[in-house]
MOPAC internal coordinates of N, CA, C and O (Angstrom, degrees):
PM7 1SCF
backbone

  N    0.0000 0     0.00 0     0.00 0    0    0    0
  C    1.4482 1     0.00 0     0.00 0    1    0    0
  C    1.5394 1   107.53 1     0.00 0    2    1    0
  O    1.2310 1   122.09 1   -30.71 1    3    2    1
  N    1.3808 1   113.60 1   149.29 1    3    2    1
  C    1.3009 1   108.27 1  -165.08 1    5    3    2
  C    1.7696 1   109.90 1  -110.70 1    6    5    3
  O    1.2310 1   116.32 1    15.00 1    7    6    5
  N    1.3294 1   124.60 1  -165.00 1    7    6    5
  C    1.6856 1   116.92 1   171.31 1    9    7    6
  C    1.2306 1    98.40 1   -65.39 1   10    9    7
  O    1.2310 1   111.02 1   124.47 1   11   10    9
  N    1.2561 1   134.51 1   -55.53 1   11   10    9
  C    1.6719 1   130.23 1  -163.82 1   13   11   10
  C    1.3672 1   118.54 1   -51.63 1   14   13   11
  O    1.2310 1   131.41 1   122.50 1   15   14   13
  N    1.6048 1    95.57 1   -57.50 1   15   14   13
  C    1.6767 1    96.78 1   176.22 1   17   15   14
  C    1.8124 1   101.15 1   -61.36 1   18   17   15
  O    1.2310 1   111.87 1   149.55 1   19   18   17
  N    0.3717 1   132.93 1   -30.45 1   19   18   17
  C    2.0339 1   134.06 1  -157.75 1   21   19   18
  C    1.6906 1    74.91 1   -79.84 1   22   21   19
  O    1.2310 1   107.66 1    87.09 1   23   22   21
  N    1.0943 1   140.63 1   -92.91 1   23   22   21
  C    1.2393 1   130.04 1  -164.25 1   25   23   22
  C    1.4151 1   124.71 1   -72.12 1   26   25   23
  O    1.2310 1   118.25 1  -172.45 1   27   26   25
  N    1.1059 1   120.95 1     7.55 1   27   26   25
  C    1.4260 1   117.35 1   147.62 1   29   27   26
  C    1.7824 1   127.26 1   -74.34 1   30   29   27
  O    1.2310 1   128.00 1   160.24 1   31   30   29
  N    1.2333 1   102.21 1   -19.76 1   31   30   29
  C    1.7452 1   120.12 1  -162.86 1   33   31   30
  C    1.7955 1    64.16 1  -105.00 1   34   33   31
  O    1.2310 1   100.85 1    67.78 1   35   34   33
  N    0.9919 1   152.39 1  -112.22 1   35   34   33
  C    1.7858 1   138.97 1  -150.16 1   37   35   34
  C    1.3639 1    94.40 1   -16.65 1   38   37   35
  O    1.2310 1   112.83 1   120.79 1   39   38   37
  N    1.3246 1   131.16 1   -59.21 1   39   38   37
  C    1.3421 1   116.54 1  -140.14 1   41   39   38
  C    1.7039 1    86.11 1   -80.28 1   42   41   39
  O    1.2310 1   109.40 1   119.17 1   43   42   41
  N    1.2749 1   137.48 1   -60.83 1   43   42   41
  C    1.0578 1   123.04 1   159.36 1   45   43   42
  C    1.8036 1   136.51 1     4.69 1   46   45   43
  O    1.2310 1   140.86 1   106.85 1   47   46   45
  N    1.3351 1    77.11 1   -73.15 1   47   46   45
  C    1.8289 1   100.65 1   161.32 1   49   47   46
  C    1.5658 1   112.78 1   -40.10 1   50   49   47
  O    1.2310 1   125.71 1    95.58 1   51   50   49
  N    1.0627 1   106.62 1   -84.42 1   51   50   49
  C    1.5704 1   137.36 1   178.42 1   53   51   50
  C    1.8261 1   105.79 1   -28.52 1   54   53   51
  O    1.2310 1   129.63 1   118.72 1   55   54   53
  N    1.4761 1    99.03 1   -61.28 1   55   54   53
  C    1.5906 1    97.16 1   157.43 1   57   55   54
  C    1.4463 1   121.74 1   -36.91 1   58   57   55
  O    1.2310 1   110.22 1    88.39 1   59   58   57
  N    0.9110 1   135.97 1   -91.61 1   59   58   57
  C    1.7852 1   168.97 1   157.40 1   61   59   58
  C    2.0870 1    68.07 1     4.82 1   62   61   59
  O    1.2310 1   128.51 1    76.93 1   63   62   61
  N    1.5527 1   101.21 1  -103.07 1   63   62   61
  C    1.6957 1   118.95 1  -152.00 1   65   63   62
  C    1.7283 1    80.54 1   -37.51 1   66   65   63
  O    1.2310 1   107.47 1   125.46 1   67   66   65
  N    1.5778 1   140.96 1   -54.54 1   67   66   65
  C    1.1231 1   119.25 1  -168.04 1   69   67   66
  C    1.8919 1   129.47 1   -39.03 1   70   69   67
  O    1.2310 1   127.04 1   114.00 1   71   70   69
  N    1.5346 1   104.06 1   -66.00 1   71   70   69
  C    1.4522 1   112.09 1   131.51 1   73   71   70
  C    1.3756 1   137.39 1     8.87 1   74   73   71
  O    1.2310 1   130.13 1    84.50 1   75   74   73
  N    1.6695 1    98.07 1   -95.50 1   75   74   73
  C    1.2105 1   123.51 1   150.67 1   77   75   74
  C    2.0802 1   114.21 1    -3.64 1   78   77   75
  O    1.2310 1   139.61 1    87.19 1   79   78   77
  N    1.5508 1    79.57 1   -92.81 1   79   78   77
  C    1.7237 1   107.24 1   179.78 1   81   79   78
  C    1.5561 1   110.42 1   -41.73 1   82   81   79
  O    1.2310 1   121.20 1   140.29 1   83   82   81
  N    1.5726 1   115.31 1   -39.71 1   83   82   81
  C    1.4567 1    99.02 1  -166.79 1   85   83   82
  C    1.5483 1   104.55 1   -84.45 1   86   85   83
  O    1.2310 1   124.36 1   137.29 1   87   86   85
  N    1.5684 1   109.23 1   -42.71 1   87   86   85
  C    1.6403 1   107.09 1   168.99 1   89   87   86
  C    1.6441 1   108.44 1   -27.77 1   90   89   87
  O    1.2310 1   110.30 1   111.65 1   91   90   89
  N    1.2190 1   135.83 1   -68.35 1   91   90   89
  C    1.0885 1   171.88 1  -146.55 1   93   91   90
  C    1.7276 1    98.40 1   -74.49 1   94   93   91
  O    1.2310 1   113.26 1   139.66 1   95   94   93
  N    1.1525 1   130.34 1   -40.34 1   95   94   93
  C    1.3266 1   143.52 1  -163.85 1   97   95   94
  C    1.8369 1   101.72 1   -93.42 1   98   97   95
  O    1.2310 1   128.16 1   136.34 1   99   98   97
  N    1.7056 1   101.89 1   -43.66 1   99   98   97
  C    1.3644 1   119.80 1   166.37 1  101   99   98
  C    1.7468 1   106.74 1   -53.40 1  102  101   99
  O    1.2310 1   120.44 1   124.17 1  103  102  101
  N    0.9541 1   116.76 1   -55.83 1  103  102  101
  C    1.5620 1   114.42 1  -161.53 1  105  103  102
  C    1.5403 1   103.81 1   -75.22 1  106  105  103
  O    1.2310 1   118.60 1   155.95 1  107  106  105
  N    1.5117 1   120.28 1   -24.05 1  107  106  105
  C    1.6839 1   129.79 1   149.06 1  109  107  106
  C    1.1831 1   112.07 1   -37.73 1  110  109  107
  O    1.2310 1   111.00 1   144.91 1  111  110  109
  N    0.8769 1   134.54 1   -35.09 1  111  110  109
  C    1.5320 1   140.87 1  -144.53 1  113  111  110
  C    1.7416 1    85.97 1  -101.51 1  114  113  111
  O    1.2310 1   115.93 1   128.79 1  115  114  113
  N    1.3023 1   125.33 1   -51.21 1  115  114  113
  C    1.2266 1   124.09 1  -158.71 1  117  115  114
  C    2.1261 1    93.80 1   -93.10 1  118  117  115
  O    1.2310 1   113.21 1  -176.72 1  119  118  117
  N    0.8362 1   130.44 1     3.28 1  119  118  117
  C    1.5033 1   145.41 1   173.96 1  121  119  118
  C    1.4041 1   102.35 1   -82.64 1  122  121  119
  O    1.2310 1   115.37 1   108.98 1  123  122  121
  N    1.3729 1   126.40 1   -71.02 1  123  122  121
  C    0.9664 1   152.88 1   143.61 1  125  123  122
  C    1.7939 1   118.96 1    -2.77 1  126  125  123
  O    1.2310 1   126.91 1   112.81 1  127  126  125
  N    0.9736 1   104.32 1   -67.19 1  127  126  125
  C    1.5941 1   109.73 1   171.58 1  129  127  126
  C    1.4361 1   121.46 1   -86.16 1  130  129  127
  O    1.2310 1   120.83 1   174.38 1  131  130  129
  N    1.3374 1   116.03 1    -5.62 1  131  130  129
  C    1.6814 1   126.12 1   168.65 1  133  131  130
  C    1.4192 1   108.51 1   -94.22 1  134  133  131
  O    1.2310 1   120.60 1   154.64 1  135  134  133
  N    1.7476 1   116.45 1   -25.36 1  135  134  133
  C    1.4678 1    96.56 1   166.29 1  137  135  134
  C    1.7878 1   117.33 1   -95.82 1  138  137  135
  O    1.2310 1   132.52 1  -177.78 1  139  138  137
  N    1.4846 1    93.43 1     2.22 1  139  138  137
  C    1.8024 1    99.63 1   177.64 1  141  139  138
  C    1.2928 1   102.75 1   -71.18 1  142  141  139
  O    1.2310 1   119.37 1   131.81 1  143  142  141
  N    1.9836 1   118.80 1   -48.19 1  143  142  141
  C    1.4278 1   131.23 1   163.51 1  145  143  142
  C    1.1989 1   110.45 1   -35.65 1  146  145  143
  O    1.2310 1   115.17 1   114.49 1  147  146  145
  N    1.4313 1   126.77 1   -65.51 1  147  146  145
  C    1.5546 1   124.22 1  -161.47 1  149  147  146
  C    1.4867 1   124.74 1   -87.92 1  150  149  147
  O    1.2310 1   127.82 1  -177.27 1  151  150  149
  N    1.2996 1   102.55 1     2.73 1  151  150  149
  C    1.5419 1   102.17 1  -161.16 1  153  151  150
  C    1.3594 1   134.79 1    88.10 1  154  153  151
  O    1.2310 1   121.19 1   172.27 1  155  154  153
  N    1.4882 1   115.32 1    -7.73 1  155  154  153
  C    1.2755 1   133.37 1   179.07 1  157  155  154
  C    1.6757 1   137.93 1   -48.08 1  158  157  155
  O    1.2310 1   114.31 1   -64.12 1  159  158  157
  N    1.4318 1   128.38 1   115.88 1  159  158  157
  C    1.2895 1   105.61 1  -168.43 1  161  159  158
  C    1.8655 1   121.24 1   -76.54 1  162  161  159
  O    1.2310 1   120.76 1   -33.43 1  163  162  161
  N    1.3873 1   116.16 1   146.57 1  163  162  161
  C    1.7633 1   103.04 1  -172.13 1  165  163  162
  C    1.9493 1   104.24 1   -42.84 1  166  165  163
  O    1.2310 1   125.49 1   125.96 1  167  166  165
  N    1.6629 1   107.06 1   -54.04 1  167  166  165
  C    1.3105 1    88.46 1  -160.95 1  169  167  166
  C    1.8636 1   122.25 1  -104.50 1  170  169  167
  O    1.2310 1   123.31 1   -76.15 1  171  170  169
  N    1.5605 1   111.26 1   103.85 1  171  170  169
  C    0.9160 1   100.03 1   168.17 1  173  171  170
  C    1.9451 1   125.79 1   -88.31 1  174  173  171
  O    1.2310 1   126.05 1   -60.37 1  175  174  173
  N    1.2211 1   105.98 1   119.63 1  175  174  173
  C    1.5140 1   115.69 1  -174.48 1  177  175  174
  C    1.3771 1   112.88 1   -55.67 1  178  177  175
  O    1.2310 1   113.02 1   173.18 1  179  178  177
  N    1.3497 1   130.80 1    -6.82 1  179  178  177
  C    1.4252 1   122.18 1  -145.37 1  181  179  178
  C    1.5207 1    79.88 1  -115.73 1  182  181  179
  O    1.2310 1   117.51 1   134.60 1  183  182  181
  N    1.5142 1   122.34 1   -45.40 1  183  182  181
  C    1.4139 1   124.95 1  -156.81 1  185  183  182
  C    1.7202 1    89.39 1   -80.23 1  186  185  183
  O    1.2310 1   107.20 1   141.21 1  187  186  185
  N    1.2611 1   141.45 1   -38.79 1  187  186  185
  C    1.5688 1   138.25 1   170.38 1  189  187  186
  C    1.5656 1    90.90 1   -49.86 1  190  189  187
  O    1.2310 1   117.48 1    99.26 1  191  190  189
  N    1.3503 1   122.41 1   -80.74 1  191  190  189
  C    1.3975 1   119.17 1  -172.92 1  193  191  190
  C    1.7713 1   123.11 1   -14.27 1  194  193  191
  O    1.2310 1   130.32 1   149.79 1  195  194  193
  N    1.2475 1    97.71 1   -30.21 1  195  194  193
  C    1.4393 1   109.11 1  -139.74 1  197  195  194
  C    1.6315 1    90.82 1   -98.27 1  198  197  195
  O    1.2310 1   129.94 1   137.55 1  199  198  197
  N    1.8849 1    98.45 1   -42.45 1  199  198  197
  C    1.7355 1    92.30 1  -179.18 1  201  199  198
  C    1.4363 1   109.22 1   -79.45 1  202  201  199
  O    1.2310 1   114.83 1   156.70 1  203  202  201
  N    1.2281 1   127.41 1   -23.30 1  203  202  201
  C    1.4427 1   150.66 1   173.80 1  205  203  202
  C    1.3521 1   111.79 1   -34.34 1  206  205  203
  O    1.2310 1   115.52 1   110.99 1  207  206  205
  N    1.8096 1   126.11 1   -69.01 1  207  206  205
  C    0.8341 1   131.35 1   122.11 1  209  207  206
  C    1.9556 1   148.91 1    17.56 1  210  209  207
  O    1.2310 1   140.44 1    85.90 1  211  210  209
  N    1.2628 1    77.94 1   -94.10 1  211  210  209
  C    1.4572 1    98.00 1  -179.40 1  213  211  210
  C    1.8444 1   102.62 1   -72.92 1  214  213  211
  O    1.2310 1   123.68 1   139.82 1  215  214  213
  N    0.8478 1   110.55 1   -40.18 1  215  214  213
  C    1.9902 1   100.75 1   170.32 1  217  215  214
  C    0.6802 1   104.95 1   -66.10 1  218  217  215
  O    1.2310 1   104.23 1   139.04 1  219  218  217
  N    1.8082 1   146.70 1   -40.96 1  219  218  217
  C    1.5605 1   131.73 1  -171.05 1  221  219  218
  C    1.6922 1   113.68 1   -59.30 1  222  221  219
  O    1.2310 1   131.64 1   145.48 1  223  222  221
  N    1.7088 1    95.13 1   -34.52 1  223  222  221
  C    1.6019 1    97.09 1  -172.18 1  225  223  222
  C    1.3823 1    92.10 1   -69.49 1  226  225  223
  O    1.2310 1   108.32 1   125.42 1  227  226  225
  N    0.9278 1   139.44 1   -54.58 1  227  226  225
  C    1.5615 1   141.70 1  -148.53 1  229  227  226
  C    1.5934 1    99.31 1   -58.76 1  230  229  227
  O    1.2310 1   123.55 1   147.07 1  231  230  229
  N    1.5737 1   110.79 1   -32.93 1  231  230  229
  C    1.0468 1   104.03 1  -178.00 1  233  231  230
  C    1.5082 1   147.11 1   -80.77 1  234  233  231
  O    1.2310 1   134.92 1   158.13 1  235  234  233
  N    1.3886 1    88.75 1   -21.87 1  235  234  233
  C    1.3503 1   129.28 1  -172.71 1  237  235  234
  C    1.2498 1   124.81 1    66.57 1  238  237  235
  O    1.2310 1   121.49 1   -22.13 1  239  238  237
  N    1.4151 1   114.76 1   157.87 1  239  238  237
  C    1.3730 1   120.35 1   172.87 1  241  239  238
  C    1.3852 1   128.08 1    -8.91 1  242  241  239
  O    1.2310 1   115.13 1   146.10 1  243  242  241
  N    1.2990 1   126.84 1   -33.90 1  243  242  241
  C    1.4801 1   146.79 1  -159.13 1  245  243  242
  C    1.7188 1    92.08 1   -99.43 1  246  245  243
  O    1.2310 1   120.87 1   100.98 1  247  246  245
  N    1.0846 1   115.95 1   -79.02 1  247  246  245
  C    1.3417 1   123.09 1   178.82 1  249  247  246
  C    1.2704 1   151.68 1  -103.77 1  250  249  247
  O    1.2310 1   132.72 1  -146.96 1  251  250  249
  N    1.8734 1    93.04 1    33.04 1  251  250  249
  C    1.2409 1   116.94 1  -179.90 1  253  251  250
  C    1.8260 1   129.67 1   -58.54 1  254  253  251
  O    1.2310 1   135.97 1   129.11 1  255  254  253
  N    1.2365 1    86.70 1   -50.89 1  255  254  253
  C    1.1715 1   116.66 1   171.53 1  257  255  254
  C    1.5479 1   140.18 1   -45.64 1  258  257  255
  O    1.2310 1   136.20 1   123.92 1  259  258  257
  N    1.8659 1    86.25 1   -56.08 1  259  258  257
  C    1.3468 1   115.13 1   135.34 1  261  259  258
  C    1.5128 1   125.94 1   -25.52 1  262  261  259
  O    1.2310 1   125.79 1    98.60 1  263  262  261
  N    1.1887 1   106.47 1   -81.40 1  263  262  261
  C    1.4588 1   117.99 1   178.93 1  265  263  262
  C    1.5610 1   126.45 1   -20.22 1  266  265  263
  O    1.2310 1   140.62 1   121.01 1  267  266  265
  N    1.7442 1    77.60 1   -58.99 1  267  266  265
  C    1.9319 1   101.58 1  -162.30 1  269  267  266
  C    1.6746 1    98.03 1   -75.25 1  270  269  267
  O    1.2310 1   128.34 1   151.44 1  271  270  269
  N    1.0423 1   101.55 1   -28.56 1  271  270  269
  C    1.9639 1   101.74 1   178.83 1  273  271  270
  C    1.7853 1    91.85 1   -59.23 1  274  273  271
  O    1.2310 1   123.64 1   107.44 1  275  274  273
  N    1.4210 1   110.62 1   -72.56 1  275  274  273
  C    1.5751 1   112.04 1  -166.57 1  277  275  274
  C    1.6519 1   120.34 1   -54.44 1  278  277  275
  O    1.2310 1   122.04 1   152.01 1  279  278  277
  N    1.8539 1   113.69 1   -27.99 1  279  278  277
  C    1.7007 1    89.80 1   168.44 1  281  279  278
  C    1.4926 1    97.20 1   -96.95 1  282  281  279
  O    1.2310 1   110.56 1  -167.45 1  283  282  281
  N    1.0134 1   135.35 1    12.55 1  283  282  281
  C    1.6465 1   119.70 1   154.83 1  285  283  282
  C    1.4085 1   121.67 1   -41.06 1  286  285  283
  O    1.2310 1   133.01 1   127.47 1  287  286  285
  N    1.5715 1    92.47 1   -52.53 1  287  286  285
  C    1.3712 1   104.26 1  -173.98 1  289  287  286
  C    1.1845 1   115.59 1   -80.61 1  290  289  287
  O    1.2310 1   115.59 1   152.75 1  291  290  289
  N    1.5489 1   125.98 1   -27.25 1  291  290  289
  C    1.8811 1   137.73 1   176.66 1  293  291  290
  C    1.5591 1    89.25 1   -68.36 1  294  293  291
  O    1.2310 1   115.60 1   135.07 1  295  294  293
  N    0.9686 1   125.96 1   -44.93 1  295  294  293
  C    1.2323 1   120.96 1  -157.21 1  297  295  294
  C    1.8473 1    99.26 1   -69.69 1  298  297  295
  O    1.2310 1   128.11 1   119.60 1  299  298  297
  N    1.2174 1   102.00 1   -60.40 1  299  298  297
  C    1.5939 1   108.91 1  -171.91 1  301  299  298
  C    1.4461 1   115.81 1   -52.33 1  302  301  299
  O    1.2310 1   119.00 1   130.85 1  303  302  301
  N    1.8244 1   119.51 1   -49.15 1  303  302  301
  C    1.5202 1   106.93 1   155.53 1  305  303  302
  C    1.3739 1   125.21 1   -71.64 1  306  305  303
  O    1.2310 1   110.56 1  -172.18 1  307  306  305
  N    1.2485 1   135.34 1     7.82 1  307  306  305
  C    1.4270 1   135.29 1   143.53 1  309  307  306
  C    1.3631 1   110.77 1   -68.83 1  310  309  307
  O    1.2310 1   109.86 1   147.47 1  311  310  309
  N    1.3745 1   136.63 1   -32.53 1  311  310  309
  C    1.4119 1   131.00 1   161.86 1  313  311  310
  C    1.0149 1   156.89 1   -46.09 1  314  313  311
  O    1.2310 1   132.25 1   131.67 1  315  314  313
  N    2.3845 1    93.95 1   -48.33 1  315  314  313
  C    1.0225 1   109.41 1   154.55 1  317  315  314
  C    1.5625 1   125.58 1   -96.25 1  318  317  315
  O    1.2310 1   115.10 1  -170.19 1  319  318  317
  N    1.5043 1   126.89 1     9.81 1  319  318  317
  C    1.5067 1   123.67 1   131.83 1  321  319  318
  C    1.5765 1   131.74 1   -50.37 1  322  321  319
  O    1.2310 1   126.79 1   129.67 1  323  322  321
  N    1.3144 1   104.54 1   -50.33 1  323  322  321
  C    1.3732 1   107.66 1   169.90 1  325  323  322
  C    1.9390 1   120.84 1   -52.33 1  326  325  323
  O    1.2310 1   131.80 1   137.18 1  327  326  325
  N    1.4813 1    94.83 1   -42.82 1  327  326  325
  C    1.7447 1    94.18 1   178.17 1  329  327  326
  C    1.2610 1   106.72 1   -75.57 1  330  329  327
  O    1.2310 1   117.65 1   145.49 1  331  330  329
  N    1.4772 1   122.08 1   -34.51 1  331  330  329
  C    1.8260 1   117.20 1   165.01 1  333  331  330
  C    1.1505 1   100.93 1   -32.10 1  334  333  331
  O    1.2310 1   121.11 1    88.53 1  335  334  333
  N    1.2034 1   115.48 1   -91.47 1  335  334  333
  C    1.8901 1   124.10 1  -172.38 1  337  335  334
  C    1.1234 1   117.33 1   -45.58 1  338  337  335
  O    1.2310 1   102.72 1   162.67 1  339  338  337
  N    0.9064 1   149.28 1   -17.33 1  339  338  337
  C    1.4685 1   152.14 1   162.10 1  341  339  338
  C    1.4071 1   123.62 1   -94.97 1  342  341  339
  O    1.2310 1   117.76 1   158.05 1  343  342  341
  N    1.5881 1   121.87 1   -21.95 1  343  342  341
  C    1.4331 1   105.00 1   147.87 1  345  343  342
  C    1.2115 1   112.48 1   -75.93 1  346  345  343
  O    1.2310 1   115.36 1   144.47 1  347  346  345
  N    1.3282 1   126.41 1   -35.53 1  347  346  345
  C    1.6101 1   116.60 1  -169.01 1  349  347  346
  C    1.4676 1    96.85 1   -84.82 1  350  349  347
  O    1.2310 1   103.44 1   178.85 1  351  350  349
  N    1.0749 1   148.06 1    -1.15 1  351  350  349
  C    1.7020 1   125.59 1   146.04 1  353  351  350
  C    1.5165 1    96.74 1   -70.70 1  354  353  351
  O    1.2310 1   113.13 1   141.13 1  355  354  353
  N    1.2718 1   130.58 1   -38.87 1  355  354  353
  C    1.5743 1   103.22 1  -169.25 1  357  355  354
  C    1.5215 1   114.51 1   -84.74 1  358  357  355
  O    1.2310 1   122.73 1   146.72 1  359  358  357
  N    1.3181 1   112.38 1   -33.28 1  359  358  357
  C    2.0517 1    98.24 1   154.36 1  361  359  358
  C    1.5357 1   122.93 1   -34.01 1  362  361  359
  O    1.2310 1   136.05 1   117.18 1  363  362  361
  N    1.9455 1    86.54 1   -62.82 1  363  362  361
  C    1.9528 1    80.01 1  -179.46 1  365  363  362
  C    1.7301 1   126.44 1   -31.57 1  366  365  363
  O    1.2310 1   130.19 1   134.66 1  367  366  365
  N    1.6477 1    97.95 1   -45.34 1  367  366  365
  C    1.0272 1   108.85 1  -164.64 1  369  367  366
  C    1.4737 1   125.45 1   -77.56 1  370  369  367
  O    1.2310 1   122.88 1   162.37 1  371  370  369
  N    1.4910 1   112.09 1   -17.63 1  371  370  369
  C    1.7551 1   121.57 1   161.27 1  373  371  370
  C    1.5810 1   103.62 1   -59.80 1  374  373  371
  O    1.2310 1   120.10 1   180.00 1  375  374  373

């Protein structure tokens, strides 16, 4: 296999997790308005812990590490989406 093919199957990839991410960004959105409903704060540490975790295993030894770097960061702009939507329901609401 050559460089081209090797980065054509990434870009491939890259599609898919693109996808992936917005599905994923969508169901934020609905997170988001169940803790606006309940009173809920955006960041619970225990529930990061928990996916934190469980992706490293998934990943294994090799690319555990990996993992936990990349939903650090899914996780953190899922955070600050969630406080988007939830300050701007509480503007609306002044």
């Amino acid at each position: 296999m050559n460089l081209e093919d090797i980065r054509r199957q990434i870009d491939d990839v890259d599609s898919e997790m693109i996808q992936l991410f917005c599905r994923r960004m969508e169901l934020v959105k609905g997170v988001a308005e169940y803790k606006i409903e309940n009173g809920l704060p955006v960041l619970r540490p225990e529930r990061e812990n928990e996916i934190l975790s469980r992706v490293s295993r998934q990943a294994g030894d090799e690319f555990g590490g990996y993992a936990e770097d990349l939903f650090k960061c899914i996780m953190r702009v899922s955070r600050e989406m969630q406080q988007k939507i939830i300050d701007g329901r509480e503007s609306a609401q002044k």
